[in-house]
DOMI-425953 format. One record per atom (N, C-alpha, C): atom name; z, x negated, y negated. Coordinates in pm, whole numbers, plus 50000, padded with zeros to 5 digits. Atoms other than C-alpha are relative to their C-alpha. Last residue first. Example, Ala and Ser with C-alpha at 12.3 -4.5 7.8 and 13.67 -1.06 7.14 Angstrom:
2
<atom><name>N</name><Z>49994</Z><X>50082</X><Y>50119</Y></atom>
<atom><name>CA</name><Z>50714</Z><X>48633</X><Y>50106</Y></atom>
<atom><name>C</name><Z>50073</Z><X>50077</X><Y>49891</Y></atom>
<atom><name>N</name><Z>50000</Z><X>49911</X><Y>50119</Y></atom>
<atom><name>CA</name><Z>50780</Z><X>48770</X><Y>50450</Y></atom>
<atom><name>C</name><Z>50000</Z><X>49910</X><Y>49880</Y></atom>
***
This chain:
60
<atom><name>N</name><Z>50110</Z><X>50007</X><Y>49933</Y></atom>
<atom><name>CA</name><Z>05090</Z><X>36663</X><Y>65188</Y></atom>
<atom><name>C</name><Z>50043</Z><X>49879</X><Y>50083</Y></atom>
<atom><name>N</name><Z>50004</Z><X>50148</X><Y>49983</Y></atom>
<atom><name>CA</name><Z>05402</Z><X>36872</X><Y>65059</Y></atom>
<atom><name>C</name><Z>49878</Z><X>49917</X><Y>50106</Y></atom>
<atom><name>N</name><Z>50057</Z><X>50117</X><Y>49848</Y></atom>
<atom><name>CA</name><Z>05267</Z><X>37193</X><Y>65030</Y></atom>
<atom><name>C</name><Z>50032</Z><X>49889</X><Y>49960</Y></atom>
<atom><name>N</name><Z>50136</Z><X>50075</X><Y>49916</Y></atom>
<atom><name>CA</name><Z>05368</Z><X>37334</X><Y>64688</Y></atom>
<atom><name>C</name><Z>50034</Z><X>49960</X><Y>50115</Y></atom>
<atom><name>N</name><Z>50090</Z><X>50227</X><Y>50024</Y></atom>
<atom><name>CA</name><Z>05636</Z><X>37535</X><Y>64581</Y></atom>
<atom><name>C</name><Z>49925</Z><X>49986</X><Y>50064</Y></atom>
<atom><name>N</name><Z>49993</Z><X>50064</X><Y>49873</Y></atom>
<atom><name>CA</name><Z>05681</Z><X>37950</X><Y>64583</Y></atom>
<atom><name>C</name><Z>49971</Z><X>49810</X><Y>49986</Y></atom>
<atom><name>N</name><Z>50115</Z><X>50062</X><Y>50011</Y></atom>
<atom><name>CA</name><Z>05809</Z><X>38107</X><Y>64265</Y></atom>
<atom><name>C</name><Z>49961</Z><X>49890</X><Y>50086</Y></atom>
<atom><name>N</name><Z>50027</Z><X>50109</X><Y>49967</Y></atom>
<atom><name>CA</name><Z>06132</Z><X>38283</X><Y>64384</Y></atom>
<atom><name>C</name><Z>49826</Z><X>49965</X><Y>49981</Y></atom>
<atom><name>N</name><Z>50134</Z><X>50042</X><Y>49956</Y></atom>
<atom><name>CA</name><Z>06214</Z><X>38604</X><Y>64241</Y></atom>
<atom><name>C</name><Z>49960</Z><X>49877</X><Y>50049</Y></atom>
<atom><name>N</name><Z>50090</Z><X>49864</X><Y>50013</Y></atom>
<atom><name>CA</name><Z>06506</Z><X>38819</X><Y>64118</Y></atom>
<atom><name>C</name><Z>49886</Z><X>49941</X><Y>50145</Y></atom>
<atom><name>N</name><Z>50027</Z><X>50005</X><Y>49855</Y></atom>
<atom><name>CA</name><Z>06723</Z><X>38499</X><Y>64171</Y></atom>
<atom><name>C</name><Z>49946</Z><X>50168</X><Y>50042</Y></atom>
<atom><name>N</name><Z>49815</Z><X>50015</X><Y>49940</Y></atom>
<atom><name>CA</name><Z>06669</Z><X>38387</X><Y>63815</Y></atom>
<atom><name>C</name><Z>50003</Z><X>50011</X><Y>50144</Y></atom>
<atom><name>N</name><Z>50032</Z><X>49876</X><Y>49873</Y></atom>
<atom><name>CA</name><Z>06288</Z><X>38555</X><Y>63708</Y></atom>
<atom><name>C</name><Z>50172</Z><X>49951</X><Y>50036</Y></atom>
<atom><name>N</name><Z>50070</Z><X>49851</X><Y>50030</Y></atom>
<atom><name>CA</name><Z>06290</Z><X>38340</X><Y>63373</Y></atom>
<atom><name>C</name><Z>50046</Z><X>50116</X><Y>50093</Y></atom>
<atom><name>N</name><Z>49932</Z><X>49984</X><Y>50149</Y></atom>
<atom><name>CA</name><Z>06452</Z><X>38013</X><Y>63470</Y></atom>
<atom><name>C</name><Z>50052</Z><X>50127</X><Y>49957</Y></atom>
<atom><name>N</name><Z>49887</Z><X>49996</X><Y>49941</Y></atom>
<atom><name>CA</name><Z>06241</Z><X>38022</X><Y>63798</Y></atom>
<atom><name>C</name><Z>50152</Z><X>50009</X><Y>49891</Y></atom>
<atom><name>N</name><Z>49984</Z><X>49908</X><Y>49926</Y></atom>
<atom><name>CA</name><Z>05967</Z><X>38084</X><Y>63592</Y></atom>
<atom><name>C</name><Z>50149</Z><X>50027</X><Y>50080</Y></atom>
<atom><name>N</name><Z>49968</Z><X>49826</X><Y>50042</Y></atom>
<atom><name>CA</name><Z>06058</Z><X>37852</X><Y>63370</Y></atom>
<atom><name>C</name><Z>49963</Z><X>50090</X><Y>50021</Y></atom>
<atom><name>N</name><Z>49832</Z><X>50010</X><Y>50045</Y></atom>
<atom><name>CA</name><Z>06086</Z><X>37557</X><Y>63631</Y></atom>
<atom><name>C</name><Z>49998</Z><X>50092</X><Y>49970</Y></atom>
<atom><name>N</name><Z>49871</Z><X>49967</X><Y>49852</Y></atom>
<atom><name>CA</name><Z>05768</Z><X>37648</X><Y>63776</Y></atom>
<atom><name>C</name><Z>50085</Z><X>50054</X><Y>49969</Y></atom>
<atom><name>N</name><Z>49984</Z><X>49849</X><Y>49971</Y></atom>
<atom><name>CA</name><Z>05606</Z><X>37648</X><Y>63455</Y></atom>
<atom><name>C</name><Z>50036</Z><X>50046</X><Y>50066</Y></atom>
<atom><name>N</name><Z>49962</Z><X>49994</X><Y>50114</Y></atom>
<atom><name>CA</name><Z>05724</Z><X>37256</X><Y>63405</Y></atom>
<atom><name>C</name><Z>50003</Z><X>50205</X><Y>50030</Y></atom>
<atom><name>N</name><Z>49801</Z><X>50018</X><Y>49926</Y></atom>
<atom><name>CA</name><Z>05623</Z><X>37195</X><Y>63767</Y></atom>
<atom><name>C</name><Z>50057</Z><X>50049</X><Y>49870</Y></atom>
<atom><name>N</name><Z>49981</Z><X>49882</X><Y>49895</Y></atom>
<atom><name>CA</name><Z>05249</Z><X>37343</X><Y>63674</Y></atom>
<atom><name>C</name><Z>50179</Z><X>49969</X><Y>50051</Y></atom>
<atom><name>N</name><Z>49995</Z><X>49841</X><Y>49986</Y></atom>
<atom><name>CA</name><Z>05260</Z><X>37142</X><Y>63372</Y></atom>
<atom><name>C</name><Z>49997</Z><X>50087</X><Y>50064</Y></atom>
<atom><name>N</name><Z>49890</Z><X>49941</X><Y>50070</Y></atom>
<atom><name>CA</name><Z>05381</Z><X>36830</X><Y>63509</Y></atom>
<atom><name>C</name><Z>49994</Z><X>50114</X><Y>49920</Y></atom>
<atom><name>N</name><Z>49899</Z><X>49907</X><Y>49905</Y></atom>
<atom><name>CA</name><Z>05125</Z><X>36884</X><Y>63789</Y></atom>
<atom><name>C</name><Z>50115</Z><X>49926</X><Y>49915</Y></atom>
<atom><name>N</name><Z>49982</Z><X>49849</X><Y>49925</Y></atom>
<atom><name>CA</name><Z>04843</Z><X>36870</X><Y>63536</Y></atom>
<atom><name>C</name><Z>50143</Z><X>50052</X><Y>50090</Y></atom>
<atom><name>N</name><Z>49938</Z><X>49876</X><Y>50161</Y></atom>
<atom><name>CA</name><Z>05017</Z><X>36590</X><Y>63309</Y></atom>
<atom><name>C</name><Z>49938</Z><X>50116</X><Y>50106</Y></atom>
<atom><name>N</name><Z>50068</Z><X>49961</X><Y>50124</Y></atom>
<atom><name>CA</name><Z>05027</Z><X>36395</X><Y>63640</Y></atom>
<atom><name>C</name><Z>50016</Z><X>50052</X><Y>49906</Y></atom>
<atom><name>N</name><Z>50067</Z><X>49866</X><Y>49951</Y></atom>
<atom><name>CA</name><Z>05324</Z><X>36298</X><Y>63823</Y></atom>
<atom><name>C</name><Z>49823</Z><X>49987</X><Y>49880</Y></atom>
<atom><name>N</name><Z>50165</Z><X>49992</X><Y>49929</Y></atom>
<atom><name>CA</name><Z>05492</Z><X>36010</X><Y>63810</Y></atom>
<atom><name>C</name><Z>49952</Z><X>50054</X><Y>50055</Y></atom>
<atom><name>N</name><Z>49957</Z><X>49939</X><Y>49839</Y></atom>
<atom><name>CA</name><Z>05846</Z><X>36105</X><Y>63669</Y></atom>
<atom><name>C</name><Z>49859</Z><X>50007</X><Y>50081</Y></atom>
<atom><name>N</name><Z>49877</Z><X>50057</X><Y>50013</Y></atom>
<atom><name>CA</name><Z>05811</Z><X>35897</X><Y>63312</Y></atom>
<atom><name>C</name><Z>50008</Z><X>50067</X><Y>50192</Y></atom>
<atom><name>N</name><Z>50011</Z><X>50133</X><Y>49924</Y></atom>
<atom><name>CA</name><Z>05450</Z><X>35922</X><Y>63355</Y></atom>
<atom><name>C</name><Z>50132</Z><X>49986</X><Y>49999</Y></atom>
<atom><name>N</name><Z>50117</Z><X>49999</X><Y>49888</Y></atom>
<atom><name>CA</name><Z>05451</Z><X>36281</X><Y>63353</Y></atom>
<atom><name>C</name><Z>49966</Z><X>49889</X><Y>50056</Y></atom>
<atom><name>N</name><Z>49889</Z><X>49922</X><Y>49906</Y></atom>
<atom><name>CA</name><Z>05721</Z><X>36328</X><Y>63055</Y></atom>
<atom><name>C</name><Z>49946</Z><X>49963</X><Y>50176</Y></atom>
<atom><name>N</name><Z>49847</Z><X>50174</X><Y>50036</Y></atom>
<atom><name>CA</name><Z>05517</Z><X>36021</X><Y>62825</Y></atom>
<atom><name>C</name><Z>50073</Z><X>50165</X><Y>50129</Y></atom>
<atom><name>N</name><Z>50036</Z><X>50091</X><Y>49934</Y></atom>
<atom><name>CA</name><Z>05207</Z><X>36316</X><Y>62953</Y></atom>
<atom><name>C</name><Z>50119</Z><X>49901</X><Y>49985</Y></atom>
<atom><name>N</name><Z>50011</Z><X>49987</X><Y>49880</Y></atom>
<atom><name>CA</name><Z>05390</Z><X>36608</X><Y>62834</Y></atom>
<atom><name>C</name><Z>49979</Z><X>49901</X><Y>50113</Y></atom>
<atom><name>N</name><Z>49874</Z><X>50029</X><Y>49915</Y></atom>
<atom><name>CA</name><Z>05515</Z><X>36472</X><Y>62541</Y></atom>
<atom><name>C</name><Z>49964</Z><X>50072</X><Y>50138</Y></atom>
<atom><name>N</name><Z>49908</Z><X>50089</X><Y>50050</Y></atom>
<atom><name>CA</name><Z>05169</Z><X>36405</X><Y>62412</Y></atom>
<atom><name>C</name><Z>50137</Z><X>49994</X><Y>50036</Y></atom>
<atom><name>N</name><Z>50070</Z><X>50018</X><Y>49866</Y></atom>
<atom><name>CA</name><Z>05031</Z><X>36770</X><Y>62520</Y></atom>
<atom><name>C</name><Z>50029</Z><X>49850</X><Y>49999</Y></atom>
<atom><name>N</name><Z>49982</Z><X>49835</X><Y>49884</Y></atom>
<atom><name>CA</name><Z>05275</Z><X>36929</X><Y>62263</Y></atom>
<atom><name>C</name><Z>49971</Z><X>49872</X><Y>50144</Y></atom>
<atom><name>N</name><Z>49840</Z><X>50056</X><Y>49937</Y></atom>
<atom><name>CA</name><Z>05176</Z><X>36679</X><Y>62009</Y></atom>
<atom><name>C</name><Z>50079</Z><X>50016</X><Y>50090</Y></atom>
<atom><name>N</name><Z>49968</Z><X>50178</X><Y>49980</Y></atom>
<atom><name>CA</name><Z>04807</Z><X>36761</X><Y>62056</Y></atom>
<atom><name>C</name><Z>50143</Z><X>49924</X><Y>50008</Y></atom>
<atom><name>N</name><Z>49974</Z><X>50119</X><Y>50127</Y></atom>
<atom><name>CA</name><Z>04898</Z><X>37102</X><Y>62043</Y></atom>
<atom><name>C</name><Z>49959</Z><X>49908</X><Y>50053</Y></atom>
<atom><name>N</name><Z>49873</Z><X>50028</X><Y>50046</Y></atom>
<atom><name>CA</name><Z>04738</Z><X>37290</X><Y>62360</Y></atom>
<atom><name>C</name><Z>49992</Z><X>49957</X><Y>49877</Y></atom>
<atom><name>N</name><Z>50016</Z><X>50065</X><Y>50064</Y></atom>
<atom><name>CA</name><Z>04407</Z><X>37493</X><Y>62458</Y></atom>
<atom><name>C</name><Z>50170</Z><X>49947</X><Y>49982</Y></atom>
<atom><name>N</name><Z>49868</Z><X>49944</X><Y>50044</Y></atom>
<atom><name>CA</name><Z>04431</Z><X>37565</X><Y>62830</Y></atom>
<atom><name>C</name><Z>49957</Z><X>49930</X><Y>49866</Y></atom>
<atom><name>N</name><Z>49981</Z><X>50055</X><Y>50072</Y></atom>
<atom><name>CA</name><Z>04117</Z><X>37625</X><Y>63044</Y></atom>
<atom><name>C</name><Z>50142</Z><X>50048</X><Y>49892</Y></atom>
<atom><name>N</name><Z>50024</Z><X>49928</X><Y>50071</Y></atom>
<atom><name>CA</name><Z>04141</Z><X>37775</X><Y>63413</Y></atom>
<atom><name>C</name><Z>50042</Z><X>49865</X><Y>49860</Y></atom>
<atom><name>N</name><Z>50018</Z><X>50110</X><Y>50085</Y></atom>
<atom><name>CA</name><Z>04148</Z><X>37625</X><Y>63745</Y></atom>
<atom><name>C</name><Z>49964</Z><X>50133</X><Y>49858</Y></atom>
<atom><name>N</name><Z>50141</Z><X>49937</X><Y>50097</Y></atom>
<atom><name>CA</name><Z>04289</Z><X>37828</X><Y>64013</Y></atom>
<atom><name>C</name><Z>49971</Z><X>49905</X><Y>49898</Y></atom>
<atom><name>N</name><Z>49947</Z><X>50012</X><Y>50173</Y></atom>
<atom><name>CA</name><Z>04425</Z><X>37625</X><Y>64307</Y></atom>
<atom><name>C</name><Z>49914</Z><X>50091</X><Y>49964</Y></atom>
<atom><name>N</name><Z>49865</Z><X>49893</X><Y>50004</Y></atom>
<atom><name>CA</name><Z>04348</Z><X>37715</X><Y>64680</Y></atom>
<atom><name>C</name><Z>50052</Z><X>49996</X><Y>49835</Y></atom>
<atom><name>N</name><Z>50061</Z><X>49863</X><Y>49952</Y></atom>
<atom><name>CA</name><Z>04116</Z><X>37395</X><Y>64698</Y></atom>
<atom><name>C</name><Z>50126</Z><X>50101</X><Y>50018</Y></atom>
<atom><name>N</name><Z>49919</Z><X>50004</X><Y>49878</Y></atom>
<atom><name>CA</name><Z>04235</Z><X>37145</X><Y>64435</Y></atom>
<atom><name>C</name><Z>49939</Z><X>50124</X><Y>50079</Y></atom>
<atom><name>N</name><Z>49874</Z><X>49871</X><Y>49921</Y></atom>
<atom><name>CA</name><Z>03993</Z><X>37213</X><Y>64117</Y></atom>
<atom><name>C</name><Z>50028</Z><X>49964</X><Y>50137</Y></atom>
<atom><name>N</name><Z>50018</Z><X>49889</X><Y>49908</Y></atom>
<atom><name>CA</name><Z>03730</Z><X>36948</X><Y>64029</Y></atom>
<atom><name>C</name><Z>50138</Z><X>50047</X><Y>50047</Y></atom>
***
């Protein structure tokens, strides 16, 4: 079940792909969901430069 305020939507990946995500996810103990949402962060912020700021999460 979806975080409240999240969107939830389906993603197909590589299997190999989704495989270094998770060894990336346990290496910095996160999930594979929120190492892909920190991952798209990043290249947003990458992407946009100081055009735009992509807002972070609520620390809980």
């Amino acid at each position: 079940m979806a975080s409240p305020g999240k969107k939830s939507f389906l993603l197909r990946i590589d299997p190999d792909l989704w495989a270094e995500i998770e060894r990336l996810a346990s290496a910095e103990l996160r999930s594979a969901n929120a190492q892909v949402e920190y991952l798209l962060r990043e290249a947003l912020k990458d992407r946009l430069g100081s055009k735009s700021r992509p807002k972070e999460p609520k620390q809980k």
